[in-house]
TORMARMI-256263 format. One record per residue: z, x, y of N, C-alpha, C in turn; residue in one letter. Coordinates in nm, 3 decimals, decimal comma, m for minus. Atoms other than C-alpha are relative to their C-alpha. Last residue first. Layout:
    n.pz    n.px    n.py   ca.pz   ca.px   ca.py    c.pz    c.px    c.py type
       Z       X       Y       Z       X       Y       Z       X       Y    A
...
//
This chain:
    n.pz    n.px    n.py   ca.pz   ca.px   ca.py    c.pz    c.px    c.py type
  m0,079   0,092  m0,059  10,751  m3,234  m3,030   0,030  m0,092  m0,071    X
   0,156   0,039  m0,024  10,695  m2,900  m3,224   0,116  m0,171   0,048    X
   0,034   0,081   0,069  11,019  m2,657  m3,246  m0,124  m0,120   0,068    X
   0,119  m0,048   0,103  11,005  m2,321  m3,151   0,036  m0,137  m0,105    X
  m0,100  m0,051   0,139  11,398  m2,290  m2,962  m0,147   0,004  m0,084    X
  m0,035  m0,158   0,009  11,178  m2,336  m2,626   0,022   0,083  m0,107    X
   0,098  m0,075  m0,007  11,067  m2,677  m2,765  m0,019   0,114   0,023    X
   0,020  m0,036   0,144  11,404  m2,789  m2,822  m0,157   0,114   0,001    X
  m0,091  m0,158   0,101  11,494  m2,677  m2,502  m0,001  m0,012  m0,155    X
   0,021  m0,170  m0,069  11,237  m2,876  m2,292   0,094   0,094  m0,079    X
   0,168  m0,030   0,100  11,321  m3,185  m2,545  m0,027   0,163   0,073    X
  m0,009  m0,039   0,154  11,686  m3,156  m2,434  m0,147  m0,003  m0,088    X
  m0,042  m0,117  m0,021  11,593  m3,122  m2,060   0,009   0,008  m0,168    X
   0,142  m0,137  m0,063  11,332  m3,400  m2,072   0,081   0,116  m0,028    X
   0,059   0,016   0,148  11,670  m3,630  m2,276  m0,143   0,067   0,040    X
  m0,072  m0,051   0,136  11,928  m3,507  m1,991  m0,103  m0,037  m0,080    X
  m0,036  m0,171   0,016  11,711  m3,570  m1,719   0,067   0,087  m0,126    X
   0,194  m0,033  m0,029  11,562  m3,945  m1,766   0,028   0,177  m0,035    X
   0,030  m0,072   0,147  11,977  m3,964  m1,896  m0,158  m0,021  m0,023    X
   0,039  m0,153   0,043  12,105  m3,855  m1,595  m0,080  m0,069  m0,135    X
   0,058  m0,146  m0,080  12,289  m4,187  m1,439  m0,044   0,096  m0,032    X
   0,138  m0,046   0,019  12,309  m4,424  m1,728  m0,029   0,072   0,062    X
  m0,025  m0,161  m0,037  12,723  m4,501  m1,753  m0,148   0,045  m0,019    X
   0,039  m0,009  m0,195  12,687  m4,853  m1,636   0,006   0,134  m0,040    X
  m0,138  m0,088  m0,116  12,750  m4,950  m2,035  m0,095  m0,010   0,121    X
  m0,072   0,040  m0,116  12,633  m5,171  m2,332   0,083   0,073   0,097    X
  m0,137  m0,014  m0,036  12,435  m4,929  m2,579   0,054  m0,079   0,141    X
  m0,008  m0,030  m0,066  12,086  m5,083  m2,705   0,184  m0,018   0,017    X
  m0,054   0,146  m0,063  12,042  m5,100  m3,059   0,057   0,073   0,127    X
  m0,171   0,025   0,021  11,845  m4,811  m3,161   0,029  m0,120   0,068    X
  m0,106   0,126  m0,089  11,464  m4,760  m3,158   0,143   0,030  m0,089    X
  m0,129  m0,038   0,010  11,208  m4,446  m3,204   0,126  m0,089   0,062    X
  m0,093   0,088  m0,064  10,859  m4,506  m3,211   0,103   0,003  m0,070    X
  m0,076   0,047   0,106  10,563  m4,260  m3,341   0,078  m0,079   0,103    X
  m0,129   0,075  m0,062  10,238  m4,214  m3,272   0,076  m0,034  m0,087    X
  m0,134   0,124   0,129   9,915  m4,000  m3,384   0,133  m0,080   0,128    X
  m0,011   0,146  m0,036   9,631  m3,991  m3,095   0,110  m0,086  m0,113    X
   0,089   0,044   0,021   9,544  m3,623  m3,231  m0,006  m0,180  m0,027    X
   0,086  m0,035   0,073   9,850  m3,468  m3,109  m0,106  m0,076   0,019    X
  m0,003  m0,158  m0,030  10,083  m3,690  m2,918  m0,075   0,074  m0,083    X
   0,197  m0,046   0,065  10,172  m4,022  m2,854  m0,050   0,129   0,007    X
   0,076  m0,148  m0,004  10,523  m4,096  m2,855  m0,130  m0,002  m0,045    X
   0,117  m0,014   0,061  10,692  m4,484  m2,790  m0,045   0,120   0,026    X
   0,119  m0,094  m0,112  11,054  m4,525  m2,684  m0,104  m0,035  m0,111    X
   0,108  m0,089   0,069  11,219  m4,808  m2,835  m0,069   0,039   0,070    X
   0,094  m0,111  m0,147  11,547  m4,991  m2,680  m0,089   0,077  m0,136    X
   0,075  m0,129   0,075  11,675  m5,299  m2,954  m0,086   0,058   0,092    X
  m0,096  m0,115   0,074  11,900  m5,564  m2,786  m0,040   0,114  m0,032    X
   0,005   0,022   0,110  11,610  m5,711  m2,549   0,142   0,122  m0,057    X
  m0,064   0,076   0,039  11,453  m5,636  m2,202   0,025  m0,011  m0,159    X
  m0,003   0,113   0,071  11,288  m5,335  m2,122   0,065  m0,081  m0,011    X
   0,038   0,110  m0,136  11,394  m5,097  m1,859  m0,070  m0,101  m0,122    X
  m0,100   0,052  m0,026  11,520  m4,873  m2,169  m0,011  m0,077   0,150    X
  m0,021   0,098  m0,016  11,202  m4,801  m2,314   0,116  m0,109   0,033    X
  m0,107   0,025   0,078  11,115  m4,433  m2,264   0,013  m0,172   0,033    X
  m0,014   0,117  m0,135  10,753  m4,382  m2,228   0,146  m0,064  m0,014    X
  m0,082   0,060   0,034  10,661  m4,005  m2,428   0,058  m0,113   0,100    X
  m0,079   0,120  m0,095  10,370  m3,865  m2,374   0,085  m0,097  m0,076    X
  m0,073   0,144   0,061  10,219  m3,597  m2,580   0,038  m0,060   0,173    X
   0,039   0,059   0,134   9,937  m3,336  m2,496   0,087  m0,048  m0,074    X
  m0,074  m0,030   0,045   9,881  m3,381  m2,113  m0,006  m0,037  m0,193    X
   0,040  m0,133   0,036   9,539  m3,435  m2,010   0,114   0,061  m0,067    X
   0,021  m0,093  m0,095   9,438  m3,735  m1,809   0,096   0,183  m0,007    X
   0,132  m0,049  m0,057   9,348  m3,916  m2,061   0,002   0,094   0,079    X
   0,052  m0,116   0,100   9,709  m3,912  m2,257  m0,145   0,052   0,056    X
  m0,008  m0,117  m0,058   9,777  m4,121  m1,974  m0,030   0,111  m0,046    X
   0,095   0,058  m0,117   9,587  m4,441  m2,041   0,030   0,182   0,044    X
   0,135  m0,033   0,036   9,705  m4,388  m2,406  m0,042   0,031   0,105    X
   0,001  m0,178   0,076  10,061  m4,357  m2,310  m0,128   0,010  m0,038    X
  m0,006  m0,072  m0,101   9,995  m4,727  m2,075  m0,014   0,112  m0,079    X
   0,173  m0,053  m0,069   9,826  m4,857  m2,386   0,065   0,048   0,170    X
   0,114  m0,096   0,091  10,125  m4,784  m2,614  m0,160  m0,005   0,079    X
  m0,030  m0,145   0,056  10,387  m4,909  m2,399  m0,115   0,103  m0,035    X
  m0,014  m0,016  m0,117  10,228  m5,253  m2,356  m0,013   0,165   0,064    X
   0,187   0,000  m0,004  10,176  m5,306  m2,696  m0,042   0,075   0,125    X
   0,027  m0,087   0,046  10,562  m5,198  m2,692  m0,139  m0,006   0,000    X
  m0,043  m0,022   0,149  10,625  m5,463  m2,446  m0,039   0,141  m0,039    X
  m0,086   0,114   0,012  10,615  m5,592  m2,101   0,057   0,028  m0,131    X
  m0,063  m0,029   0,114  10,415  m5,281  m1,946   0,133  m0,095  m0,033    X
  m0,103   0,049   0,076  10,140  m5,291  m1,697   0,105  m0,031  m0,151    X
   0,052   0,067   0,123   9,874  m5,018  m1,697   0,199  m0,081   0,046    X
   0,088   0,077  m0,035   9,828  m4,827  m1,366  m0,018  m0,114  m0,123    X
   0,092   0,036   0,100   9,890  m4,496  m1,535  m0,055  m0,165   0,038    X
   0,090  m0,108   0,034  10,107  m4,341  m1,343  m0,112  m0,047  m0,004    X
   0,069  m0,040  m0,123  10,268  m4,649  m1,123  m0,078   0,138  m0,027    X
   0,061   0,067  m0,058  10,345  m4,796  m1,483  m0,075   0,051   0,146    X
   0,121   0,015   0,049  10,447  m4,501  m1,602  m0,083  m0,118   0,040    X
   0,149  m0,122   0,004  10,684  m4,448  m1,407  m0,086  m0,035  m0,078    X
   0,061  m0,027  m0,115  10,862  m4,778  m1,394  m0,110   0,042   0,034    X
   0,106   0,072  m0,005  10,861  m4,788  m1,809  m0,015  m0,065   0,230    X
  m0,069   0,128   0,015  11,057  m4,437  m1,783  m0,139  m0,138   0,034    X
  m0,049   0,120  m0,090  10,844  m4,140  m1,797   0,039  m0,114  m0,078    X
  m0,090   0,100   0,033  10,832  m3,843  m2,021   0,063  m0,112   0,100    X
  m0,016   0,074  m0,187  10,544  m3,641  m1,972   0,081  m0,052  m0,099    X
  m0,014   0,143   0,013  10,515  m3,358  m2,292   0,063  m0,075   0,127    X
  m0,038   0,019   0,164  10,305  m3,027  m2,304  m0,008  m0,140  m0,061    X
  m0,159   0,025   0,105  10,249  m3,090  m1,960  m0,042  m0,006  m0,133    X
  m0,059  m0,140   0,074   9,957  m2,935  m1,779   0,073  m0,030  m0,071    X
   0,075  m0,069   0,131   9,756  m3,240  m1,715  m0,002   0,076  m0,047    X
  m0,004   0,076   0,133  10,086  m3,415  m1,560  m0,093   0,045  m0,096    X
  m0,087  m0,029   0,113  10,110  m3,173  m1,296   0,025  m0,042  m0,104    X
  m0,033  m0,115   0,010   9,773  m3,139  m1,067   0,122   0,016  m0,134    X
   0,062  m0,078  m0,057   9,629  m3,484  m1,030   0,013   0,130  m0,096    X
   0,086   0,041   0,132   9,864  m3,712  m1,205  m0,093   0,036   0,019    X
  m0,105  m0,026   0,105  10,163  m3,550  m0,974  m0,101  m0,021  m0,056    X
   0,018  m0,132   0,057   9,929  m3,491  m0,716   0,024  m0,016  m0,064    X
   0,114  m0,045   0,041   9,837  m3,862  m0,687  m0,014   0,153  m0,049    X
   0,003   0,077   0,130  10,187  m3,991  m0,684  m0,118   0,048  m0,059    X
  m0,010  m0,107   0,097  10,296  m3,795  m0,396  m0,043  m0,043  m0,155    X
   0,116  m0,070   0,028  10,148  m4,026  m0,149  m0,017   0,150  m0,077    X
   0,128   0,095   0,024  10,415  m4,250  m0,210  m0,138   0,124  m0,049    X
   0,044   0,060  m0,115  10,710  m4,011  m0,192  m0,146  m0,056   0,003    X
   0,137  m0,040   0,010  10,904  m3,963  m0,506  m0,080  m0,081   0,132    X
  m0,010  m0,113   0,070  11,290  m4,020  m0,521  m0,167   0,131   0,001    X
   0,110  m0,025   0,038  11,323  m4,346  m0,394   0,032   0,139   0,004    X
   0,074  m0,146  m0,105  11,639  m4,382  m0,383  m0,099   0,017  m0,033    X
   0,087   0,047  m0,037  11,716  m4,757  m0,634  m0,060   0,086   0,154    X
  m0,083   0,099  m0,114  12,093  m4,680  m0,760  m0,127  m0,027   0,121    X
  m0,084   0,108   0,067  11,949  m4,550  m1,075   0,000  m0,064   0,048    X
  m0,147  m0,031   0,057  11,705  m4,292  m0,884   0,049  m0,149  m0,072    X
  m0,114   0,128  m0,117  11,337  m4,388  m0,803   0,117   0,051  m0,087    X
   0,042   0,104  m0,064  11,049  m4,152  m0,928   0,091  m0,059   0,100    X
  m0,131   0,064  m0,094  11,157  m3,848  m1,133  m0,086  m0,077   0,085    X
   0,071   0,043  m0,202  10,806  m3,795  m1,303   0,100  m0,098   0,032    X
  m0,101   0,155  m0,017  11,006  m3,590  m1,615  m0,083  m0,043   0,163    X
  m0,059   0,080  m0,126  10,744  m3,328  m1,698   0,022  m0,142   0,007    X
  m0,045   0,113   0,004  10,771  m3,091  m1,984   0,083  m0,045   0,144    X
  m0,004   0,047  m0,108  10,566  m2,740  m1,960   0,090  m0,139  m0,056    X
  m0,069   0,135   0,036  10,549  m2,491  m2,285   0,030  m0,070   0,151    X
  m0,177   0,072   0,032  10,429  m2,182  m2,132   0,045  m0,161   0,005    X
  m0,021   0,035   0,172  10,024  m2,103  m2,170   0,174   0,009  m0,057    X
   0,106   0,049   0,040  10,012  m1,965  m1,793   0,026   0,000  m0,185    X
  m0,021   0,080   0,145  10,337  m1,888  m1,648  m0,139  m0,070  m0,083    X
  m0,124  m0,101   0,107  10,300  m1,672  m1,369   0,016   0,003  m0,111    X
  m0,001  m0,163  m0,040   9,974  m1,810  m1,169   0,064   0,065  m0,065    X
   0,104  m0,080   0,060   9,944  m2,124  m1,333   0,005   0,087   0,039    X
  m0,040  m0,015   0,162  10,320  m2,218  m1,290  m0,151   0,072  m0,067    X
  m0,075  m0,154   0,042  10,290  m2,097  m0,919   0,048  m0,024  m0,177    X
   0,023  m0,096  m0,037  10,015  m2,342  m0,850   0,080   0,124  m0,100    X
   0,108   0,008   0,119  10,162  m2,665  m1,053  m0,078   0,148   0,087    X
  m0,040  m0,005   0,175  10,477  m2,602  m0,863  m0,116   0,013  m0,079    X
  m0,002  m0,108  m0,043  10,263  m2,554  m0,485   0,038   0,054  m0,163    X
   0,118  m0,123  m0,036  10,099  m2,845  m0,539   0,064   0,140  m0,010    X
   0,053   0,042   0,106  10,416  m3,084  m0,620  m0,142   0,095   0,026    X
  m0,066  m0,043   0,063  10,573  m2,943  m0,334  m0,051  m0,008  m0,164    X
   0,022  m0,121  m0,036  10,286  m3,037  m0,113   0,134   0,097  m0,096    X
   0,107  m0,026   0,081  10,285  m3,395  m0,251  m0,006   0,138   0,010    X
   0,107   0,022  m0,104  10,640  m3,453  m0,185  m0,166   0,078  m0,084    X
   0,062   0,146  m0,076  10,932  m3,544  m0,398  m0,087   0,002   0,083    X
   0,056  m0,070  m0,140  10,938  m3,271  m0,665  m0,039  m0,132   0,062    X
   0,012   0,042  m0,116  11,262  m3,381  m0,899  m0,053   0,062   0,089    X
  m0,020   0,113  m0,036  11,194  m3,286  m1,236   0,031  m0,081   0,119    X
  m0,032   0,074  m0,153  11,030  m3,059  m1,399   0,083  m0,094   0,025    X
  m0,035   0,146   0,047  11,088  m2,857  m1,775  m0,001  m0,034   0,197    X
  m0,030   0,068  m0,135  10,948  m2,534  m1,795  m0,029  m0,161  m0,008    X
   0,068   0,148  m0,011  10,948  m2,422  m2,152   0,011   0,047   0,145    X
   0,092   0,106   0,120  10,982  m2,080  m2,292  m0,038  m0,059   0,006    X
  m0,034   0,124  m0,001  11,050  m1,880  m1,971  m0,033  m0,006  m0,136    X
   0,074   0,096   0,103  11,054  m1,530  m1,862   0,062  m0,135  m0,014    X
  m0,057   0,032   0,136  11,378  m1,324  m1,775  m0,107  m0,063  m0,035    X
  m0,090  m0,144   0,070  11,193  m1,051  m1,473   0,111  m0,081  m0,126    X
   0,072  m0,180  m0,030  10,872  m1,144  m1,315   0,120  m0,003  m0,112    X
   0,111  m0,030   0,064  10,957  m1,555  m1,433  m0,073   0,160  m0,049    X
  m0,092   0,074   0,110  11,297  m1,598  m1,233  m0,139   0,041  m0,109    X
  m0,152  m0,115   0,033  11,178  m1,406  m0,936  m0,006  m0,001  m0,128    X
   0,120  m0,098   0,051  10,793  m1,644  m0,956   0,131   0,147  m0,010    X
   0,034  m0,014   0,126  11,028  m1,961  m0,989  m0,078   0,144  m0,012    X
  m0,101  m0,020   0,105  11,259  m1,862  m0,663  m0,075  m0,022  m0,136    X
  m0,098  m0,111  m0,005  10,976  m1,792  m0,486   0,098  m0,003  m0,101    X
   0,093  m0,063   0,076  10,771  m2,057  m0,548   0,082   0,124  m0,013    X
  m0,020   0,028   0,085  11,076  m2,309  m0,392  m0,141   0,107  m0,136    X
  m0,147  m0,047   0,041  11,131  m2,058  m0,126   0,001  m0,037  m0,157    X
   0,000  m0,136   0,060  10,761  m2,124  m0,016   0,087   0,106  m0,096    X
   0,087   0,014   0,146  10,761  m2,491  m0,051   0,043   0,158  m0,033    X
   0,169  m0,061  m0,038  11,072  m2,486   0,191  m0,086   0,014  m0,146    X
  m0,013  m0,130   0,020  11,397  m2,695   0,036  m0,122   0,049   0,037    X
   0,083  m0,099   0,061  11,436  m3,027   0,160   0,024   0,138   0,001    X
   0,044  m0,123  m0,080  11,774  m3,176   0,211  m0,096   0,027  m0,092    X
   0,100  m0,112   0,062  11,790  m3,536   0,074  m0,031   0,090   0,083    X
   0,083  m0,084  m0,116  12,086  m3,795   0,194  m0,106   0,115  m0,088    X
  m0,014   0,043  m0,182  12,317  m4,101   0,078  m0,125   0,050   0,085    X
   0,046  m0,027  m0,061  12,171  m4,144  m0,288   0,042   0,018   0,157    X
   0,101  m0,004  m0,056  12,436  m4,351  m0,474  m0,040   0,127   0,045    X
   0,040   0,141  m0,082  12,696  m4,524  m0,554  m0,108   0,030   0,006    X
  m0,010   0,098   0,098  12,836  m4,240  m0,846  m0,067  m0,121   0,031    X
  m0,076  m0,001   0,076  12,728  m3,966  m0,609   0,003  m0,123  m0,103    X
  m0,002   0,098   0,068  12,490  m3,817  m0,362   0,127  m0,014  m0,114    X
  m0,116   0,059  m0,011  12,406  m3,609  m0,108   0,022  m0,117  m0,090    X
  m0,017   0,152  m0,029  12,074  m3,419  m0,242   0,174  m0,025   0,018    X
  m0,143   0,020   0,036  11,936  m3,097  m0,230   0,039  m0,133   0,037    X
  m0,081   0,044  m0,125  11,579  m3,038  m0,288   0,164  m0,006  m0,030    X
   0,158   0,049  m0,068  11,312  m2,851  m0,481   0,070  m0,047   0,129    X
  m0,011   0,090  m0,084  11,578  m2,563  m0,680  m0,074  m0,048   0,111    X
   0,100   0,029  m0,090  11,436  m2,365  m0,959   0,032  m0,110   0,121    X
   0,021   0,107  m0,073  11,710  m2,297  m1,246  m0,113   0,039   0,140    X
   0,007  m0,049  m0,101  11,745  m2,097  m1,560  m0,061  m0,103   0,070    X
   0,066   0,065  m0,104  11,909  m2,259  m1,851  m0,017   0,132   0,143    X
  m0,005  m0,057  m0,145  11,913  m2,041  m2,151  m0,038  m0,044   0,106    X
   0,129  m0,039  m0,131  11,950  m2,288  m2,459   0,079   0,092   0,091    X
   0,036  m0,130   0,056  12,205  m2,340  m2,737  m0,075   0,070   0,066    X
   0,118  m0,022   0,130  12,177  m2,715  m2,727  m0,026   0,132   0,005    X
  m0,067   0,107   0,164  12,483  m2,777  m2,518  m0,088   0,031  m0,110    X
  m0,115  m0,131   0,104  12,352  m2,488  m2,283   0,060  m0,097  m0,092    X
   0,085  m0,069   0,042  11,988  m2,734  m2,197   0,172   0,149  m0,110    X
   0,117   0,056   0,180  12,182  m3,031  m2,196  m0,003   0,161  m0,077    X
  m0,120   0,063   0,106  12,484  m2,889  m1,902  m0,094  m0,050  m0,171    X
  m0,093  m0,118   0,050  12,240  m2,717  m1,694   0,044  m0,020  m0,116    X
   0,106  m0,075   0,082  11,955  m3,028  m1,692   0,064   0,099  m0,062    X
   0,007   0,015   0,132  12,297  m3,230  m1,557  m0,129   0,073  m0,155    X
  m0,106   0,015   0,040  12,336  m3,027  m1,266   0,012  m0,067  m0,161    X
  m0,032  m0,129   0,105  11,985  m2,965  m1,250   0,131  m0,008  m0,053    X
   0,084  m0,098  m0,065  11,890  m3,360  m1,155   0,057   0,132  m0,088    X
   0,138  m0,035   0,007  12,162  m3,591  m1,304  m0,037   0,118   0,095    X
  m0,011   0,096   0,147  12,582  m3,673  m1,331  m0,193   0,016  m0,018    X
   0,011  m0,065   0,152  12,682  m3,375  m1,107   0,005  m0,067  m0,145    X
  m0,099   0,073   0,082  12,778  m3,585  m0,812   0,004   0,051  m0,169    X
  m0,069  m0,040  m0,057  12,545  m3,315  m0,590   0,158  m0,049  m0,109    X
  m0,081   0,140  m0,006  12,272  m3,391  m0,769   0,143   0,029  m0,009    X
  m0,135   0,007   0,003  12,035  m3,097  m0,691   0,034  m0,124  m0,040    X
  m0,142   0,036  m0,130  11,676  m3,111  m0,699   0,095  m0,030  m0,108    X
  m0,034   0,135   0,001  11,414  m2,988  m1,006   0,085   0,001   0,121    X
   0,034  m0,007  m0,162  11,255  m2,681  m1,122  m0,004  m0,130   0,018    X
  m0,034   0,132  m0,062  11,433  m2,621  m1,444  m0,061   0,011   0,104    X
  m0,028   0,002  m0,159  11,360  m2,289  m1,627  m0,040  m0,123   0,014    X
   0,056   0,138  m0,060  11,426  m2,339  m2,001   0,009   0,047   0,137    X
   0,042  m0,024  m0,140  11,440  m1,996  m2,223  m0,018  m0,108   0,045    X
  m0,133   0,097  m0,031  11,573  m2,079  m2,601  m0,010   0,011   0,152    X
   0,038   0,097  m0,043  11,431  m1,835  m2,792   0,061  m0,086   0,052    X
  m0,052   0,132   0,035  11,599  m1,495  m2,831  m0,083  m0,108   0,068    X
//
């Protein structure tokens, strides 16, 4: 059966993002979530209080278990906050997992403004894990501190995802809900420099916690299931 997602991401203790909510996507859509835990976090509806690290070695460990003996389809990332964790992931995915579907979320800063990603982790990530991904899916934050390309609009949009498409992944997706304006539109670039854009009228709420995680986890499990991005 298709449908394999291992997660290698931190906790969220309030069970509204990180694996907690990756769990909950990936079995709504029919998927086999298997998980990879980076850190553990104290946290809830306010906030970020506290971040337990997890050892690099533990965190290779638990993906190279999970890999010897159910396999993967995708591997979907999402919260590695140091550069040496971020090394060790893009390591033990080429070692085990070589030519498995990859989709990385570059968790950055939480809702409630935790940094999430530690400065001088910015370079592995677009170093080592972004030129494996299938598909990157940063928010217009991330990508800006990816890619180095300011972003006010969809013009905007489209030459940060170009900027990144260079460095090797083969879509990128920039979601556009830090924009201003009624109408949110991601922008996809992918294949052979095609693009598409995908708007709705933006939903009025506070309920946004998870949904960088929830919409990486539901692409990571479509793609498992054997569909194209």
């Amino acid at each position: 059966m298709k449908g394999r997602v291992l997660i290698i991401a931190g906790s969220d203790s309030g069970g509204g993002a990180g694996i907690q909510a990756d769990i909950k996507t990936v079995t709504a859509l029919g998927g086999y979530a298997m998980t990879a835990l980076t850190a553990l976090t104290a946290q809830n509806t306010e906030g970020v209080v506290a971040i337990h690290d997890v050892p690099v070695d533990f965190i290779a460990q638990q993906v190279r278990v999970v890999l010897d003996d159910l396999g993967a389809d995708c591997i979907k990332t999402g919260m590695l906050h140091r550069a040496d964790v971020i090394e060790v992931v893009a390591d033990t995915i080429a070692e085990c997992a070589p030519g498995v579907f990859v989709v990385v979320d570059p968790v950055m800063i939480a809702k409630g403004g935790a940094r999430l990603l530690e400065t001088d982790a910015v370079e592995a990530l677009t170093e080592r894990l972004v030129p494996m991904a299938t598909l990157v899916t940063p928010n217009v934050p991330e990508a800006e501190a990816l890619s180095g390309v300011g972003i006010s609009d969809a013009s905007g949009a489209e030459a940060a995802a170009r900027t990144l498409a260079q460095l090797g992944p083969d879509a990128v997706m920039i979601k556009g809900g830090h924009l201003a304006g009624e109408t949110v539109t991601d922008f996809l670039l992918y294949g052979d420099c095609e693009t598409e854009t995908f708007s709705t009228h933006r939903i009025d709420t506070r309920h946004t916690h998870g949904t960088g995680c929830t919409l990486a986890s539901a692409a990571a499990t479509g793609i498992a299931q054997g569909l194209s991005v």
